[in-house]
C-alpha positions in Angstrom: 17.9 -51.9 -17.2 14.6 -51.4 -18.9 11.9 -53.8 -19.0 9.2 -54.7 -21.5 5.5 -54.4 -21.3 3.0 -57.0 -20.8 3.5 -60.1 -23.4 6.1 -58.4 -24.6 9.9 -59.2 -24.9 13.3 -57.5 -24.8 13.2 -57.6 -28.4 10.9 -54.8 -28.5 12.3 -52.9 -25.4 15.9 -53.4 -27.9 14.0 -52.0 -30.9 12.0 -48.9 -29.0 15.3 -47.7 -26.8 18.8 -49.2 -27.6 19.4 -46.6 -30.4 18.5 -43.4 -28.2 20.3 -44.9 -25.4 23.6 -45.3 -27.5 23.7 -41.7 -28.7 23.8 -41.0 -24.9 26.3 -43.0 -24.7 24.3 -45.6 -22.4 24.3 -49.1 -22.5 21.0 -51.2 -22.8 20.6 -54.2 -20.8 17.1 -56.3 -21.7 17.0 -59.8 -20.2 14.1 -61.5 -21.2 11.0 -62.2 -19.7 11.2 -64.5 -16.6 9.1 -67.1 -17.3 4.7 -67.4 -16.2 4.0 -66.4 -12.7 7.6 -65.7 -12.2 7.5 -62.5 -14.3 7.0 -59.8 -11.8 9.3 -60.8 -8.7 11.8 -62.6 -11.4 12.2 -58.8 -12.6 12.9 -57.5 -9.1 15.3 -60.2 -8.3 17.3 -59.0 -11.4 17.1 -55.4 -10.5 18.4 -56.2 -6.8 21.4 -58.6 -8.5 22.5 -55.7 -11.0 22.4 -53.6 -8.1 24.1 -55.3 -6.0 26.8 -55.5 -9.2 27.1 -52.4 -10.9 25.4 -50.2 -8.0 23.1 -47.1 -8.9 21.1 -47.7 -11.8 19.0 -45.7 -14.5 15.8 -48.5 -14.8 12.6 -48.0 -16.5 10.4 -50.2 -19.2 7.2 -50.0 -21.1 3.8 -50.8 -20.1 3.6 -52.5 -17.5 7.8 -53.0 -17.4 7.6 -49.0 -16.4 5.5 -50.2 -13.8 7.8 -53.0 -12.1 10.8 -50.2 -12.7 9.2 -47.7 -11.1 8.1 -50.3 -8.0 11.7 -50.7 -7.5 12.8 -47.6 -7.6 11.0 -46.8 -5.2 11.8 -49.6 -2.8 15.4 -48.9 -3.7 16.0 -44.7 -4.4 19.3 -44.8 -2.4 20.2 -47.5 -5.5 18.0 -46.0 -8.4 19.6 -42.8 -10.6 16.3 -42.2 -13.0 13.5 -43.4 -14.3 12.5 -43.8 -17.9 8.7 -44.9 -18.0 7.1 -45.4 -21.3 3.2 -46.2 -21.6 2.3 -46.7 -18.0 -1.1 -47.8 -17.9 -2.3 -47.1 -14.4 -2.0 -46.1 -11.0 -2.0 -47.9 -7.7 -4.4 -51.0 -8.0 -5.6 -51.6 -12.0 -9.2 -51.7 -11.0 -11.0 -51.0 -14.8 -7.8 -49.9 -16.2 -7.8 -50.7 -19.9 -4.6 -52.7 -20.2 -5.4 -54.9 -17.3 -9.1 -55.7 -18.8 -7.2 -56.3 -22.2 -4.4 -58.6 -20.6 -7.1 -60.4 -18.0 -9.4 -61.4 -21.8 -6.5 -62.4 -23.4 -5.3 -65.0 -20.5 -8.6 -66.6 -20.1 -8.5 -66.7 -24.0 -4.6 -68.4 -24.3 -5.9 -70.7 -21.9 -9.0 -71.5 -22.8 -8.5 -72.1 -26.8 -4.6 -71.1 -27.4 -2.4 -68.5 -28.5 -3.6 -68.7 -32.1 -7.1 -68.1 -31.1 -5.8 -65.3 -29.1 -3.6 -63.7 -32.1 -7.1 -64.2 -34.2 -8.5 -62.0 -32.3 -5.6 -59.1 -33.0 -7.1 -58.7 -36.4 -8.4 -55.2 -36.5 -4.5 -54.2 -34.8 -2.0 -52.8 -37.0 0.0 -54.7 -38.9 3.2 -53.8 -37.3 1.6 -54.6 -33.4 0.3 -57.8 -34.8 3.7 -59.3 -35.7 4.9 -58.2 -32.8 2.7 -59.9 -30.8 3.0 -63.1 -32.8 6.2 -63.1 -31.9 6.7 -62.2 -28.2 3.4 -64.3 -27.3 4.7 -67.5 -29.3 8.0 -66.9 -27.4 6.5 -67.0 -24.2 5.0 -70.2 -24.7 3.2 -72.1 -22.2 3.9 -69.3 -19.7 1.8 -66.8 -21.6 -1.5 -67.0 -19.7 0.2 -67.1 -16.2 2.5 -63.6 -16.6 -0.3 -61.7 -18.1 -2.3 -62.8 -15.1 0.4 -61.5 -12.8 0.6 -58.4 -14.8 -3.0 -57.4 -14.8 -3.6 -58.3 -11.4 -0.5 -56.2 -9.8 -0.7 -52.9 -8.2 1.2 -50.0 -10.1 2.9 -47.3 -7.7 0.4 -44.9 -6.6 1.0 -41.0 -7.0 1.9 -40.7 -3.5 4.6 -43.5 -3.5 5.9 -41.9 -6.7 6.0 -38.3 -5.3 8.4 -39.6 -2.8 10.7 -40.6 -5.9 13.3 -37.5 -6.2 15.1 -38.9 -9.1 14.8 -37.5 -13.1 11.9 -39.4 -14.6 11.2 -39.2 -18.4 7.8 -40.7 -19.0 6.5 -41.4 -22.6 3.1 -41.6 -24.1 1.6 -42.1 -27.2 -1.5 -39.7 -27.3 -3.9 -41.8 -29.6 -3.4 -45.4 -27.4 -6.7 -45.7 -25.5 -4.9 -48.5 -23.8 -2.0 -46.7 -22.2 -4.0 -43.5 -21.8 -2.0 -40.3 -22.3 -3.5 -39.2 -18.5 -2.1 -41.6 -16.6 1.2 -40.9 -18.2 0.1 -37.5 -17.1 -0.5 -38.3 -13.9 2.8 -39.7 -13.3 4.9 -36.6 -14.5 2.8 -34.8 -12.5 3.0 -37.0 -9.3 7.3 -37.6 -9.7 8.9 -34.5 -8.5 11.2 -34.3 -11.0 10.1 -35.5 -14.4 9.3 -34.4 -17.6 6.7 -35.9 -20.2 7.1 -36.7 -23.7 4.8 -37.3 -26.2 4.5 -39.4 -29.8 1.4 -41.4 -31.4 1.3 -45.1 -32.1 1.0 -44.4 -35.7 4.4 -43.0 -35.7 5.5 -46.3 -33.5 4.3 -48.2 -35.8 6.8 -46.7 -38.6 9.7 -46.1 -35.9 10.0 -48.0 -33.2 13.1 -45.6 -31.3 9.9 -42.8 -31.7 8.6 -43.7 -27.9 12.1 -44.1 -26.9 13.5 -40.8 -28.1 10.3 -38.9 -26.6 11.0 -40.8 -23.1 14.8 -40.3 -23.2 13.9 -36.5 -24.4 11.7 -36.1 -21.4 14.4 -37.6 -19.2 16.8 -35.3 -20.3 14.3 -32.1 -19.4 13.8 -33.7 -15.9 17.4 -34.1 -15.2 17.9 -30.3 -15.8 14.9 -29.6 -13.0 16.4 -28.8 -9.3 
């Protein structure tokens, strides 16, 4: 089960890793976003219910989805088989981390003006990121303000919780996103005992989405090899 990043929606986390998945022969599943202030816990209920179903499970996400993955895993290792962590953005409490700074402007901005005014303000982004933000934040309508609150506001696992995490762990970054900064993908390949880290840019997301999830299912692959 993989879970999308902050205002984002399983339409992206479809686009970035159902077709590397499927040449593994793995199936995808993407709910969508639990709705406002239930985002984060709404997440870890589903994690514990497909557990509970289908048993071990290879979970990960993007952004801040790696993040809620990777806090369940390691609540749950006995019930977790890997880790696929694309674009984590920080470790342990967000303090100044730039994608917490970024999602705390833009909540105060959804619900101070709107989402237009907020998508306005997207206008020096890439075309490609830009529509997909039109259409995740539209989607999450009157909840928008409330998940990205819960999302910049909520510890990430910190190096030591992760370095007690034995399973494979293929963590992606894009090396030119000053908002998911290539170190603290870094620092979580380093921190996991066995992972691997891949690497891509966000220009060559921006052409191909499966290009983050190819370098994070590559990496995973590499982990899974180490002892």
């Amino acid at each position: 089960m993989l879970l999308p990043g902050t205002g984002s929606d399983e339409v992206f986390v479809r686009a970035v890793f159902a077709g590397p998945l499927r040449a593994l022969g793995v199936p995808l599943i993407a709910p969508p976003p639990p709705p406002g202030a239930a985002l984060a816990e709404g997440y870890l209920a589903t994690l514990d219910a497909l557990a509970d179903e289908h048993g071990e499970l290879l979970v990960g996400g993007i952004s801040f989805g790696a993040h809620l993955a990777a806090e369940w895993a390691v609540r749950n290792p006995g019930r977790c088989g890997g880790l696929l962590a694309a674009l984590p953005a920080w470790n342990g409490v967000p303090d100044s981390a730039p994608a917490s700074h970024a999602a705390t402007l833009t909540a105060d901005l959804v619900a101070g003006s709107g989402v237009d005014a907020a998508l306005a303000q997207t206008a020096g982004s890439p075309d490609w990121l830009r529509a997909e933000l039109d259409r995740a934040w539209r989607r999450h309508g009157g909840g928008l303000a409330d998940g990205l609150r819960v999302a910049a506001g909520r510890p990430a696992p910190t190096r030591a919780e992760l370095a007690a995490l034995a399973v494979p762990a293929g963590i992606g970054t894009c090396t030119d996103d000053p908002v998911h900064p290539a170190e603290v993908a870094s620092e979580w390949a380093s921190a996991l005992p066995r992972a691997a880290l891949g690497e891509t840019t966000l220009t060559a997301l921006g052409a191909d989405r499966e290009s983050l999830g190819r370098a994070t299912v590559l990496a995973f692959l590499r982990a899974a090899q180490k002892p």
